[in-house]
Residue frames as a rotation matrix with the C-alpha (Angstrom) as fourth column:
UNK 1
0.577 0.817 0.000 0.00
0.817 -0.577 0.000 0.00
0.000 0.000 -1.000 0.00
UNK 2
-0.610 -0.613 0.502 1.36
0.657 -0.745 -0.112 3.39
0.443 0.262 0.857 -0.86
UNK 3
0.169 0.666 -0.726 0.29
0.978 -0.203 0.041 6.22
-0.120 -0.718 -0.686 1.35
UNK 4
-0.816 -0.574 0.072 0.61
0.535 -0.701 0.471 9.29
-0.220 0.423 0.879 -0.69
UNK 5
0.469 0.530 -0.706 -1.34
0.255 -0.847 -0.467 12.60
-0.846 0.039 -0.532 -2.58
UNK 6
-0.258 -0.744 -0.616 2.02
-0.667 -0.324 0.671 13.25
-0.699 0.584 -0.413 -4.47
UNK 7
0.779 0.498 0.381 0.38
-0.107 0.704 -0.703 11.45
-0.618 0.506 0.601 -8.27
UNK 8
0.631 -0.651 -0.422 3.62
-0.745 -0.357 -0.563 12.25
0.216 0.670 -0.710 -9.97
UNK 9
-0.611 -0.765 0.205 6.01
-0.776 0.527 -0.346 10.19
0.157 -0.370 -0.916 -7.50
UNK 10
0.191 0.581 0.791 2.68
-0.244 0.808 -0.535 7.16
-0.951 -0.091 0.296 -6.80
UNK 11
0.709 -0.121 -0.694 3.02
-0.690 0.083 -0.719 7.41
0.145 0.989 -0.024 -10.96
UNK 12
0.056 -0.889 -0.455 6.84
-0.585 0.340 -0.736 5.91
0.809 0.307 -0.501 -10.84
UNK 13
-0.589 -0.619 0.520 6.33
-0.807 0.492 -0.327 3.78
-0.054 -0.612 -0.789 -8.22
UNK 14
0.658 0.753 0.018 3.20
-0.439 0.403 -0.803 2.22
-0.612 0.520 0.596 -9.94
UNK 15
0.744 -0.361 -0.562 5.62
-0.664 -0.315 -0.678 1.75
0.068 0.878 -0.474 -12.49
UNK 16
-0.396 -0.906 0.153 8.79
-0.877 0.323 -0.356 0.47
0.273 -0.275 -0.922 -10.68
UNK 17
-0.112 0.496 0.861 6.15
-0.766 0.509 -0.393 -2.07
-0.633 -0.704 0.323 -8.47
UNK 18
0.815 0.496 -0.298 4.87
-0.488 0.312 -0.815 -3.58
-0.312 0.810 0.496 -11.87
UNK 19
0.196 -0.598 -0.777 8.26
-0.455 0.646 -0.612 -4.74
0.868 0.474 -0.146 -13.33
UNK 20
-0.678 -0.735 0.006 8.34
-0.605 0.553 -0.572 -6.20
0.417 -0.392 -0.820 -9.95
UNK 21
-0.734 0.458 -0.502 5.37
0.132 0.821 0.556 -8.02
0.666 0.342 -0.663 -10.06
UNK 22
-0.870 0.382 -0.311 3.89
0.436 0.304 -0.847 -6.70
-0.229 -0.873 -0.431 -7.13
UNK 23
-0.126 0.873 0.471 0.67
0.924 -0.069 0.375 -4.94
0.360 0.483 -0.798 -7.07
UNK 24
-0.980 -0.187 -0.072 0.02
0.193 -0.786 -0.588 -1.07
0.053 -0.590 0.806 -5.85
UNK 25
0.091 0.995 0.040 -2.72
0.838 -0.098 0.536 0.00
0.538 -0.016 -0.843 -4.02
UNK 26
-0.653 -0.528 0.542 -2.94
0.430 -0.848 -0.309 3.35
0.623 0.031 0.781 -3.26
UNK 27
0.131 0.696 -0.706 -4.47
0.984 -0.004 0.178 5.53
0.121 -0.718 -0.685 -0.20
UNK 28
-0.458 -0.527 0.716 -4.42
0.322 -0.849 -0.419 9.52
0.828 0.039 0.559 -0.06
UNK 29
0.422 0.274 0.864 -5.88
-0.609 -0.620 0.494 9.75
0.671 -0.735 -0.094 3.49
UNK 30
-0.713 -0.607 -0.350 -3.61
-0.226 0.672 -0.705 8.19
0.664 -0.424 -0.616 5.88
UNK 31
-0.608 0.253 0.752 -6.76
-0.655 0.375 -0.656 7.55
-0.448 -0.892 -0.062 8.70
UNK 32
0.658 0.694 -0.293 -8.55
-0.729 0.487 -0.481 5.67
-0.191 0.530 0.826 5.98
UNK 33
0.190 -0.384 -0.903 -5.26
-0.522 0.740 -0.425 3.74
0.832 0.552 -0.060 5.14
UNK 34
-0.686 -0.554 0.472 -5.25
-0.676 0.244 -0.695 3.27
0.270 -0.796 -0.542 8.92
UNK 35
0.080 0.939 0.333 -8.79
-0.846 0.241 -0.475 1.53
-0.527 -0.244 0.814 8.71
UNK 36
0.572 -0.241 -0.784 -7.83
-0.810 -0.017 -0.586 -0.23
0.128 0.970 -0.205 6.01
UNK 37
-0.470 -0.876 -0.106 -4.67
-0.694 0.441 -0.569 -1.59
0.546 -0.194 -0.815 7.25
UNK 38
-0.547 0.215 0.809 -6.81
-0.756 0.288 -0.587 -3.23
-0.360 -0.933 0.005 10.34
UNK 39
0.319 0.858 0.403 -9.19
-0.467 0.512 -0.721 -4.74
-0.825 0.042 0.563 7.94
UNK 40
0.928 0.199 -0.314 -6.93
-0.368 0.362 -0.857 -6.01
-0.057 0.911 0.409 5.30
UNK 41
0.611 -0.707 0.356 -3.61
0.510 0.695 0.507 -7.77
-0.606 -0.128 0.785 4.40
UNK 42
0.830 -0.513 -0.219 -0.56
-0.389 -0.252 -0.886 -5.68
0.399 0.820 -0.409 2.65
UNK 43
0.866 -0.482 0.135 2.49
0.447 0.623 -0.642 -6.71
0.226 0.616 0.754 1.83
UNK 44
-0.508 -0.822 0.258 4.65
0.823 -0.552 -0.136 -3.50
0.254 0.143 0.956 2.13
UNK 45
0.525 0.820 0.229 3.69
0.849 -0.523 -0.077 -0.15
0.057 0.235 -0.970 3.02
UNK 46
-0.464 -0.767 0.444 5.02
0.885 -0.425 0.190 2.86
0.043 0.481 0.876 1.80
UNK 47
0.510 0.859 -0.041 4.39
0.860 -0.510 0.030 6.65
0.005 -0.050 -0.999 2.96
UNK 48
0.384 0.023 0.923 4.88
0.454 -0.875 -0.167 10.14
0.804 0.483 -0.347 2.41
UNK 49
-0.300 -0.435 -0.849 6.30
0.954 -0.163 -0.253 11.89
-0.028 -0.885 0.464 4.90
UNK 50
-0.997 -0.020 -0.080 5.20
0.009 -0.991 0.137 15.53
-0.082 0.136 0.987 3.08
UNK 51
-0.023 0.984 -0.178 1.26
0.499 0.166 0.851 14.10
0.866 -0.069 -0.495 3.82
UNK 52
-0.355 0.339 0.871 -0.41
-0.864 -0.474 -0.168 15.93
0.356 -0.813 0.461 6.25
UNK 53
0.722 0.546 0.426 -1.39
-0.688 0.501 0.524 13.71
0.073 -0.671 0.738 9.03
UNK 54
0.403 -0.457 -0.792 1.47
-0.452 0.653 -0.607 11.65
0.795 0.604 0.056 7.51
UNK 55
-0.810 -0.513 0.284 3.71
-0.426 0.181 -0.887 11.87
0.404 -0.839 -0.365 11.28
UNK 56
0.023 0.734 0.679 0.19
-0.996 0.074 -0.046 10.65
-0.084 -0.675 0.733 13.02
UNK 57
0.613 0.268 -0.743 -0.04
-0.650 0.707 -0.281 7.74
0.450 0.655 0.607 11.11
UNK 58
0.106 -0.735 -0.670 3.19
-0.008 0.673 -0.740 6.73
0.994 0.083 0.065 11.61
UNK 59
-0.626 -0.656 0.421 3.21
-0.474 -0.108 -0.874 7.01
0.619 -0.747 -0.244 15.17
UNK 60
0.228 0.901 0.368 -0.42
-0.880 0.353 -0.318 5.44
-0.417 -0.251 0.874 15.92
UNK 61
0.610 -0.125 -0.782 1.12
-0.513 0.690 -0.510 2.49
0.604 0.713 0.357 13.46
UNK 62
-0.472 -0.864 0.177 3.97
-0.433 0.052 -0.900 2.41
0.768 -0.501 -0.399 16.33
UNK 63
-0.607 0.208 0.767 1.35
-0.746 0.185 -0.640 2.25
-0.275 -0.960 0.043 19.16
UNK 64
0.016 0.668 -0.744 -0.89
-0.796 0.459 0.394 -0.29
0.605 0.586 0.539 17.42
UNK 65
0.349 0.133 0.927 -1.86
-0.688 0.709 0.157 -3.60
-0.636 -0.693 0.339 19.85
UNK 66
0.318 -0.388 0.865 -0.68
0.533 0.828 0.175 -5.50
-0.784 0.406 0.470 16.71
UNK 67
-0.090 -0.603 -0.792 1.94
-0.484 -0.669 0.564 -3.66
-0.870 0.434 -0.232 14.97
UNK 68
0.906 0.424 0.013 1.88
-0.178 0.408 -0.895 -4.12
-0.385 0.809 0.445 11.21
UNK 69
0.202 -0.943 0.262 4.64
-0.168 0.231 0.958 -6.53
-0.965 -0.238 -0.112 10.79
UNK 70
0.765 -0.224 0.604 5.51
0.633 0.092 -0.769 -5.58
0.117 0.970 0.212 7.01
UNK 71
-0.389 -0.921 -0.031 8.27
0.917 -0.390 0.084 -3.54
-0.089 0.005 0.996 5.49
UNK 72
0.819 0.491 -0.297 7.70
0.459 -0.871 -0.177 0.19
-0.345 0.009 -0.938 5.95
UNK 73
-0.278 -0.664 0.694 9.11
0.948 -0.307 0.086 2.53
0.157 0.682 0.715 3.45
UNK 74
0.484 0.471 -0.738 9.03
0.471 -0.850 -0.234 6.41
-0.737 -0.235 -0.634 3.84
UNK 75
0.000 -0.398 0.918 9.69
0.931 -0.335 -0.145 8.78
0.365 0.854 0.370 1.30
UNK 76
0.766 0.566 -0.305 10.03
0.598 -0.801 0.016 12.58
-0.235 -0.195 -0.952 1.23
UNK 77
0.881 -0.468 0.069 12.42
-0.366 -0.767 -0.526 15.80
0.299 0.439 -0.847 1.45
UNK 78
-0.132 -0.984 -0.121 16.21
-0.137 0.139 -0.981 15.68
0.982 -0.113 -0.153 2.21
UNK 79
-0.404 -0.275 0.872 14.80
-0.865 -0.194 -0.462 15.18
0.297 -0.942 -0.160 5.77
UNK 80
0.328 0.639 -0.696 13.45
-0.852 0.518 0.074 12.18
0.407 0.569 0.715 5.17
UNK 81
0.165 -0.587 -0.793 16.62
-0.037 0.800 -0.599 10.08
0.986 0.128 0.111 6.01
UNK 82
-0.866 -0.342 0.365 17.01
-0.310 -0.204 -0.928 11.77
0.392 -0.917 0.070 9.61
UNK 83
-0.007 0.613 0.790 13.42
-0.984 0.135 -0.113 10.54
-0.176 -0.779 0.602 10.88
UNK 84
-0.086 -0.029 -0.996 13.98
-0.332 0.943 0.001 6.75
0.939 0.330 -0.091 9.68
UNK 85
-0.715 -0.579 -0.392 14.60
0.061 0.506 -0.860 5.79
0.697 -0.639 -0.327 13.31
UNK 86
-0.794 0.581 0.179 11.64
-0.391 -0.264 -0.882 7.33
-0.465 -0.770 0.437 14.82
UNK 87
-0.087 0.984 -0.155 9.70
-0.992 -0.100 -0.077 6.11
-0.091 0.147 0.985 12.86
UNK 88
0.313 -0.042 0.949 10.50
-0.400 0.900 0.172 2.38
-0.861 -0.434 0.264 12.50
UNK 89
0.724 0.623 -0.296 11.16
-0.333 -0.059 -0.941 2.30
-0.604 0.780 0.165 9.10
UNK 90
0.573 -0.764 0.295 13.44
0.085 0.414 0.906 0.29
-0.815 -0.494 0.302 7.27
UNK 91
-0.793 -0.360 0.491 14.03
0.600 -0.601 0.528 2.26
0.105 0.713 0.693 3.98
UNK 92
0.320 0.165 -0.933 14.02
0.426 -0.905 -0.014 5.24
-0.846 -0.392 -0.360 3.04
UNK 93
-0.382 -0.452 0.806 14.28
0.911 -0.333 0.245 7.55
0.158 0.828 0.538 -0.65
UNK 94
-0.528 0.131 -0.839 13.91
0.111 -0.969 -0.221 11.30
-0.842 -0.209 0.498 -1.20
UNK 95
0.476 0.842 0.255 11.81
0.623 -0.118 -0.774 13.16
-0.621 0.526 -0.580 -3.55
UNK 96
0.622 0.776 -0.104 11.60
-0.711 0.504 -0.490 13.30
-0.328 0.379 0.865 -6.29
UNK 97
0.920 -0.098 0.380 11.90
0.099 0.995 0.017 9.10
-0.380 0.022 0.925 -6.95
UNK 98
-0.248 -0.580 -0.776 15.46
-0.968 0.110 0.227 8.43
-0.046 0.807 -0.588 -8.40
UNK 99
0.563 0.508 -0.653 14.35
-0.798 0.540 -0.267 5.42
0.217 0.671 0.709 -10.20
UNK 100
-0.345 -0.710 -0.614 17.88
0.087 0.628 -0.774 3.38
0.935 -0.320 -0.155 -9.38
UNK 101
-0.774 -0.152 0.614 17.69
-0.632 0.121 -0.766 4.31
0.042 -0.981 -0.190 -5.54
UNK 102
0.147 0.986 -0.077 13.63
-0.989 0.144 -0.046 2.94
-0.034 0.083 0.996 -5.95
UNK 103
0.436 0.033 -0.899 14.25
-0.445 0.876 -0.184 -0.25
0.782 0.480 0.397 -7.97
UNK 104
-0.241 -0.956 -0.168 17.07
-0.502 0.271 -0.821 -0.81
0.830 -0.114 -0.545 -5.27
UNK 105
-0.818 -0.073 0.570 15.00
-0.529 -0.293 -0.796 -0.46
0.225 -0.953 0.201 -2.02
UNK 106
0.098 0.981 -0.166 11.96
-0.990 0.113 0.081 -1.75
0.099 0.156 0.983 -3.61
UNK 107
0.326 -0.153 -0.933 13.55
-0.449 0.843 -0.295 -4.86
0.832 0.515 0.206 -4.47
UNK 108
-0.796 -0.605 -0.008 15.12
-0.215 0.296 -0.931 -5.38
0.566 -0.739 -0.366 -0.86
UNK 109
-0.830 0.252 0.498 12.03
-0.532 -0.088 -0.842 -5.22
-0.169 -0.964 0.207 0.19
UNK 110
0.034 0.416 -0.909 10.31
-0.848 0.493 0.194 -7.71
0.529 0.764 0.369 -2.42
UNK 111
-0.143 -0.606 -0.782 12.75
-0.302 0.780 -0.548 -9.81
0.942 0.158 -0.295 -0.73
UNK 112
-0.938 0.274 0.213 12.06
-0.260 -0.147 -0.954 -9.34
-0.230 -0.950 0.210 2.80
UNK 113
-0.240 0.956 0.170 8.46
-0.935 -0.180 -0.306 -9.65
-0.262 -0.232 0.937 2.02
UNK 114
0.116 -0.193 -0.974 9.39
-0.686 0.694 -0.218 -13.36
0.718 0.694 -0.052 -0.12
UNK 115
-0.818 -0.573 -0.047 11.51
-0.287 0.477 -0.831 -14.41
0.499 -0.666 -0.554 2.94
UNK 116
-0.960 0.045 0.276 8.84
-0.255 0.268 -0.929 -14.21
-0.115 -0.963 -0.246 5.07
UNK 117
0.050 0.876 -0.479 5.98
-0.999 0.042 -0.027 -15.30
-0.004 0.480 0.877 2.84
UNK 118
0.121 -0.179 -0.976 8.24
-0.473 0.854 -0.215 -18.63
0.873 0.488 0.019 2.13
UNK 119
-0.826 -0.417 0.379 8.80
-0.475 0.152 -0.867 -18.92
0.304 -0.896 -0.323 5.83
UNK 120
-0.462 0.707 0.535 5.33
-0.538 0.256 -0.803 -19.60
-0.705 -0.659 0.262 6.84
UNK 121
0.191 0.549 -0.814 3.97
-0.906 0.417 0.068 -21.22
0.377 0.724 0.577 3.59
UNK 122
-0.567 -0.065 0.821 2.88
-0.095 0.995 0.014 -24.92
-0.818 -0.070 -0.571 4.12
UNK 123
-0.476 0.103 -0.873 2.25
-0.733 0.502 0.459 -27.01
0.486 0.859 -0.163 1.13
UNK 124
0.575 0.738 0.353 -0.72
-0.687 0.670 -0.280 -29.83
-0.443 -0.082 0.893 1.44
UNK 125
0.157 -0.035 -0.987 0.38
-0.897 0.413 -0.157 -33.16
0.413 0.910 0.033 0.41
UNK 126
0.615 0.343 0.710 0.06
-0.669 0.703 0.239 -36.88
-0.417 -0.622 0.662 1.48
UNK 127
-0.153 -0.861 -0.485 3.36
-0.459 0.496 -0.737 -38.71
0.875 0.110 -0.471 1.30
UNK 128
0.663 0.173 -0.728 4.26
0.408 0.733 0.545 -41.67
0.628 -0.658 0.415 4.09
UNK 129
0.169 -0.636 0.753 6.17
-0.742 -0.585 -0.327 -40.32
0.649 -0.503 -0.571 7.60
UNK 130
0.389 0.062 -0.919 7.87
0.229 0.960 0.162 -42.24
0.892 -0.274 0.359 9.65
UNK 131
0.430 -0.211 0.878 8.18
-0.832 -0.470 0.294 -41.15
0.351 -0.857 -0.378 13.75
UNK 132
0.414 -0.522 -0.745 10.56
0.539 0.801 -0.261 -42.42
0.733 -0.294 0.613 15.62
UNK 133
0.530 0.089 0.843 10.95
-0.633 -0.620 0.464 -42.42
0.564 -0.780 -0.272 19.38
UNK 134
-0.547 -0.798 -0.254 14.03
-0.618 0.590 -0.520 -44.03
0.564 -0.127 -0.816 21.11
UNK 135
-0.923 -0.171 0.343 13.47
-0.370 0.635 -0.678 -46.99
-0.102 -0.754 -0.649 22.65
UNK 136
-0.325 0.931 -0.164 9.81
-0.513 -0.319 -0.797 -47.44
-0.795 -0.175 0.582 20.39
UNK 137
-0.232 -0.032 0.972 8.78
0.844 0.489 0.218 -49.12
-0.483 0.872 -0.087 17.53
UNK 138
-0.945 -0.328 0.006 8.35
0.223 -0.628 0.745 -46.77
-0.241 0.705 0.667 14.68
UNK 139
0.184 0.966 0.184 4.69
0.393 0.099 -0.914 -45.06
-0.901 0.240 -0.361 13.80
UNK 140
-0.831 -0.146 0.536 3.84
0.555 -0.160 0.816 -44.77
-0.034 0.976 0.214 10.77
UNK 141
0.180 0.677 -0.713 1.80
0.387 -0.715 -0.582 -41.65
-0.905 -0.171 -0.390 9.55
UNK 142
-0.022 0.005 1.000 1.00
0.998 -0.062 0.022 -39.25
0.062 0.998 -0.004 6.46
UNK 143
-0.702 -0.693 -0.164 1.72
0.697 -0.716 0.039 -36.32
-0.145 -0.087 0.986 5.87
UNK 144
0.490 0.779 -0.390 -0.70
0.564 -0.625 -0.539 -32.84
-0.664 0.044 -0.746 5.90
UNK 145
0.902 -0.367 0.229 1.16
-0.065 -0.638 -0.767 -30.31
0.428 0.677 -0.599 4.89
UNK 146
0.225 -0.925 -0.306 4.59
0.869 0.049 0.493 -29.29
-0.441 -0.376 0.815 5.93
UNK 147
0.982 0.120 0.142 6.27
0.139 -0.982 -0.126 -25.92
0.125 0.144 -0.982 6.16
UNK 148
0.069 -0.996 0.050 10.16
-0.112 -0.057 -0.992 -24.85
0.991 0.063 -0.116 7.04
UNK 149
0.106 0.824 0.557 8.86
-0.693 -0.340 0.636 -25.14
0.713 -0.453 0.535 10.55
UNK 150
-0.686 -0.027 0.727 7.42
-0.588 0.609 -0.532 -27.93
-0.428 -0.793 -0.434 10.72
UNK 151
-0.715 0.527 -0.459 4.40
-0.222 0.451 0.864 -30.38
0.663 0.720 -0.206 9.62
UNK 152
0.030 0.905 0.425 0.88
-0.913 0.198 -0.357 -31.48
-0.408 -0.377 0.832 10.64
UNK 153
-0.900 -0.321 -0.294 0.73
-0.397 0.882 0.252 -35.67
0.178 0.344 -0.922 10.41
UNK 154
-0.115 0.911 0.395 -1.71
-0.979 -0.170 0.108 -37.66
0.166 -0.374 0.912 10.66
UNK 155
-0.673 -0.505 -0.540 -1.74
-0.442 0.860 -0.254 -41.34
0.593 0.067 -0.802 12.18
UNK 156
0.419 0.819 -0.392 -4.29
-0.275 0.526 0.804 -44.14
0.865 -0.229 0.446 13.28
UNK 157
0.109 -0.198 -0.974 -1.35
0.644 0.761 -0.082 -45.00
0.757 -0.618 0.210 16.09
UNK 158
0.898 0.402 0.178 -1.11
0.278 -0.834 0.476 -43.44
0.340 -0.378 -0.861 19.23
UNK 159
-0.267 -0.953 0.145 1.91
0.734 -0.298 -0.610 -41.24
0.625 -0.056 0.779 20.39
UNK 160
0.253 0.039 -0.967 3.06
0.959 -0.146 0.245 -40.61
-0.131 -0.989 -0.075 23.32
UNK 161
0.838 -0.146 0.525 3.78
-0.076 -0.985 -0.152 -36.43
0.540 0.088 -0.837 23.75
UNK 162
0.630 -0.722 -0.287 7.34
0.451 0.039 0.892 -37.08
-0.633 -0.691 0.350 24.62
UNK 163
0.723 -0.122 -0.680 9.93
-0.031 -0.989 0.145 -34.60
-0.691 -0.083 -0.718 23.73
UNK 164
-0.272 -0.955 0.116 12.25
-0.586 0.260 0.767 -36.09
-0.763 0.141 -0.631 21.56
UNK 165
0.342 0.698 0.629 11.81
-0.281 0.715 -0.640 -37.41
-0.897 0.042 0.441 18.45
UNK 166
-0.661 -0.572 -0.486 12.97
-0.516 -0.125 0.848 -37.62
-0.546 0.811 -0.212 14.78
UNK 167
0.287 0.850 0.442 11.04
-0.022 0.467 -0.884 -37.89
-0.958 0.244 0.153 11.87
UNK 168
-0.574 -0.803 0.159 11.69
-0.122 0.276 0.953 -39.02
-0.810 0.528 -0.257 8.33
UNK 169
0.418 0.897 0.141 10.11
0.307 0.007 -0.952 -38.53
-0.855 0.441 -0.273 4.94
UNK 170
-0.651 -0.578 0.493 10.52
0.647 -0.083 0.758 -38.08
-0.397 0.812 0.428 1.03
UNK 171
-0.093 0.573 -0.814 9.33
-0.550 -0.711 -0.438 -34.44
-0.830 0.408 0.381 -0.58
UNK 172
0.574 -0.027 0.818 8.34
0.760 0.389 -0.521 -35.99
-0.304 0.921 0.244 -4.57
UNK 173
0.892 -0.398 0.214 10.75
0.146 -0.193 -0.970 -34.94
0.428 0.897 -0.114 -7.10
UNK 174
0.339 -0.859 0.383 14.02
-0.939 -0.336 0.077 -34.53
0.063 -0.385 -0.921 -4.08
UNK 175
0.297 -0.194 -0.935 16.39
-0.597 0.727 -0.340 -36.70
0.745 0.659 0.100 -4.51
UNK 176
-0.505 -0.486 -0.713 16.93
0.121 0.778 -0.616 -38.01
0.855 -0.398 -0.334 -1.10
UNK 177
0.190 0.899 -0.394 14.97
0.709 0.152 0.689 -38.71
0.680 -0.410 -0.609 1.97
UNK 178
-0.201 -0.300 0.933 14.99
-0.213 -0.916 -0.341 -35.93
0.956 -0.267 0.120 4.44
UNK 179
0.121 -0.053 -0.991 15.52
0.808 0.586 0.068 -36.38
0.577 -0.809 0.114 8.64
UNK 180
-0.122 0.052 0.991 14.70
-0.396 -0.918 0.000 -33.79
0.910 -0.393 0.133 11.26
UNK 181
-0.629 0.256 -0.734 14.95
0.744 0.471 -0.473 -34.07
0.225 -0.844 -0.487 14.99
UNK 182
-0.513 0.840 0.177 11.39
0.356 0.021 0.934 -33.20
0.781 0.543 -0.310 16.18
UNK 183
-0.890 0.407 -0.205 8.83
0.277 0.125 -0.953 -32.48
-0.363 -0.905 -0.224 18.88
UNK 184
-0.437 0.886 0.156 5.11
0.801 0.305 0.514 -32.36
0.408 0.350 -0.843 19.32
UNK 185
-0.919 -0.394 -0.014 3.50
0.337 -0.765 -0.549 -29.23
0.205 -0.509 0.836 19.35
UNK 186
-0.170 0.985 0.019 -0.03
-0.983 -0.168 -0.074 -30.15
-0.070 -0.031 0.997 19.26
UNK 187
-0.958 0.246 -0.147 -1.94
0.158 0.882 0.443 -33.29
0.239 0.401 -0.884 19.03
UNK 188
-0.397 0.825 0.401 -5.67
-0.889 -0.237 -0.392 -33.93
-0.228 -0.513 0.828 19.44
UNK 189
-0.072 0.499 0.864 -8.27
-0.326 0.807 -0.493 -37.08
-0.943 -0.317 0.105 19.44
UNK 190
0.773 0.632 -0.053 -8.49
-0.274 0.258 -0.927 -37.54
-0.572 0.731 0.372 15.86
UNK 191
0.642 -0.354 0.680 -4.97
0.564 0.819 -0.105 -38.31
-0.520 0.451 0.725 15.36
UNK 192
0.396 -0.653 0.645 -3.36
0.331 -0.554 -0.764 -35.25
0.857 0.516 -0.003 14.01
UNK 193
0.503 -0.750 -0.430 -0.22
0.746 0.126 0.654 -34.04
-0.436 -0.650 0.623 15.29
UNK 194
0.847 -0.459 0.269 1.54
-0.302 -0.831 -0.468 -30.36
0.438 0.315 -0.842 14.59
UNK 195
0.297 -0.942 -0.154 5.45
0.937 0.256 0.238 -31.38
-0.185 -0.215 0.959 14.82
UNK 196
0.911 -0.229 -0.344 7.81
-0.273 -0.958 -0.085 -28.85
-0.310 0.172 -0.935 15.20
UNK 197
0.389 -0.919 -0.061 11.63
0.152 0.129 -0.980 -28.98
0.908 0.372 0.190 13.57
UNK 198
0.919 -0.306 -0.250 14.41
0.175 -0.252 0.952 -29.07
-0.354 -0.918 -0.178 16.14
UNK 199
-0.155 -0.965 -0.213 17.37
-0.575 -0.087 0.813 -29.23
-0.803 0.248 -0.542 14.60
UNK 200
0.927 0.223 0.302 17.55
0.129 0.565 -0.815 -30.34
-0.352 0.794 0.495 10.47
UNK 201
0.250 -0.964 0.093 20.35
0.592 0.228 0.773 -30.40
-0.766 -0.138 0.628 8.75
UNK 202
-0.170 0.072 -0.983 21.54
0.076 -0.993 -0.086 -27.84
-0.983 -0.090 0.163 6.66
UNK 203
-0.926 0.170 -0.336 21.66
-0.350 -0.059 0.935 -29.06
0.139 0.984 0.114 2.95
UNK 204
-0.680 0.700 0.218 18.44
0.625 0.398 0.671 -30.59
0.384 0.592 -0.709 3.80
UNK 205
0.053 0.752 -0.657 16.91
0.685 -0.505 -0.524 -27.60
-0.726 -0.422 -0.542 5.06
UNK 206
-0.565 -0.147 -0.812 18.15
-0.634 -0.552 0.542 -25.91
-0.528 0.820 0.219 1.73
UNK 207
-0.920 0.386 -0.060 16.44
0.195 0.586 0.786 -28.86
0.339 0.712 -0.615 -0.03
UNK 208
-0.378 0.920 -0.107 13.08
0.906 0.344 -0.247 -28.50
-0.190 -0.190 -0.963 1.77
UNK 209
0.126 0.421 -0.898 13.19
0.151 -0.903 -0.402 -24.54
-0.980 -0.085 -0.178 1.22
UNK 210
-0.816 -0.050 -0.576 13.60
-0.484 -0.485 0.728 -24.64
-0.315 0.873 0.372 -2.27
UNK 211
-0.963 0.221 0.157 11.14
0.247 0.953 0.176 -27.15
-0.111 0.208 -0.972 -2.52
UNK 212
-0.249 0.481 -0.841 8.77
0.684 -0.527 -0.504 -24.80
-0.686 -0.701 -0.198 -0.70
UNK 213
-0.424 -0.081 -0.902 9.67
-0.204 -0.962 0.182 -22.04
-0.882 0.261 0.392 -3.14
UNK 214
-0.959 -0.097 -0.267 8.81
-0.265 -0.040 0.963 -24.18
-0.104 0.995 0.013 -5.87
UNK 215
-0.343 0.826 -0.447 5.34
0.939 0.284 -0.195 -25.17
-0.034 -0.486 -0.873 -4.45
UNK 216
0.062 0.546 -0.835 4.42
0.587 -0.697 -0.412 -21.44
-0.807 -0.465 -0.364 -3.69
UNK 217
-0.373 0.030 -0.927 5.52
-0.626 -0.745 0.228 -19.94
-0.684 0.666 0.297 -6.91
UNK 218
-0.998 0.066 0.015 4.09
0.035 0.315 0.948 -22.84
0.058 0.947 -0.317 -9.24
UNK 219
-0.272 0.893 -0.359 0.49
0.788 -0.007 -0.616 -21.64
-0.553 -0.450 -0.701 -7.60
């Protein structure tokens, strides 16, 4: 969401946003984009500093009971760069847009907004899991989904809620099975079970996050 008035500089960042795929939705009263903000999901949000009301905003955004945990861009004059800290903001570009500085900052924050899209994505899919608790026989279970995280299982045996565990499973198309030491962070009567990751190993936590990435971008 862009929080602006200024149609010249919203113009070129309409512009920049587009070759980066994102979308731009624009607000030119900042207590409407504060309504707004409560009742909807963005991505990024990006404001004027030379808006009237512009310093409220941002400081009512600060006191919020659930801060809006996106990237926050401010623009404005050469003074622009000196209120970054007060306001929470982690870029910052002067008027009017240079296009390079834009593309640059935008894009850092594409990324930031990727990172933490690919973090929480879970992918649905029903593959065989195999828990294993020392000194147990192995349950077998199927997979729900499964995130960088962790996974949701589902199994007909019961399991015990002991702290330790390690669980084992093949993503389709990787080329080797993947092991993770585990714990239960839910369970309820019907058999499903929220596992959490404890400790994976590192190429195969590169193998399950690209895996991820390719799941969320072939949607």
């Amino acid at each position: 969401m862009v929080v602006s008035r200024d149609w010249q500089e919203v113009s070129v960042l309409e512009c920049i946003l587009g070759g980066l795929q994102m979308d731009v939705d624009v607000e030119n009263e900042p207590q409407r984009a504060l309504a707004r903000l409560a009742k909807s999901k963005v991505d990024a949000l990006i404001v004027d500093c030379d808006l009237n009301g512009s310093a409220q905003f941002l400081r009512e955004l600060r006191r919020a009971e659930k801060p809006v945990a996106v990237p926050l861009v401010i623009m404005g004059g050469p003074q622009c760069n000196q209120t970054l800290d007060a306001t929470g903001a982690l870029f910052a570009f002067e008027k009017p847009i240079s296009v390079e500085q834009a593309v640059r900052t935008l894009s850092a924050a594409r990324s930031m907004i990727l990172d933490g899209r690919l973090r929480y994505h879970r992918a649905g899919l029903e593959v065989p899991v195999s828990v294993n608790c020392k000194g147990r026989k192995p349950i077998e279970a199927y997979l729900v989904n499964v995130s960088q995280g962790g996974m949701q299982i589902h199994t007909h045996d019961p399991v015990e809620p002991v702290k330790a565990l390690q669980v084992s499973f093949e993503l389709p198309g990787a080329r080797s099975l993947l092991k993770a030491k585990a714990e239960i962070a839910w369970q309820d009567k019907r058999g499903n079970l929220g596992i959490r990751f404890v400790k994976l190993a590192p190429p195969q936590q590169r193998t399950l996050q690209l895996w991820l990435a390719q799941q969320y971008f072939a949607n």
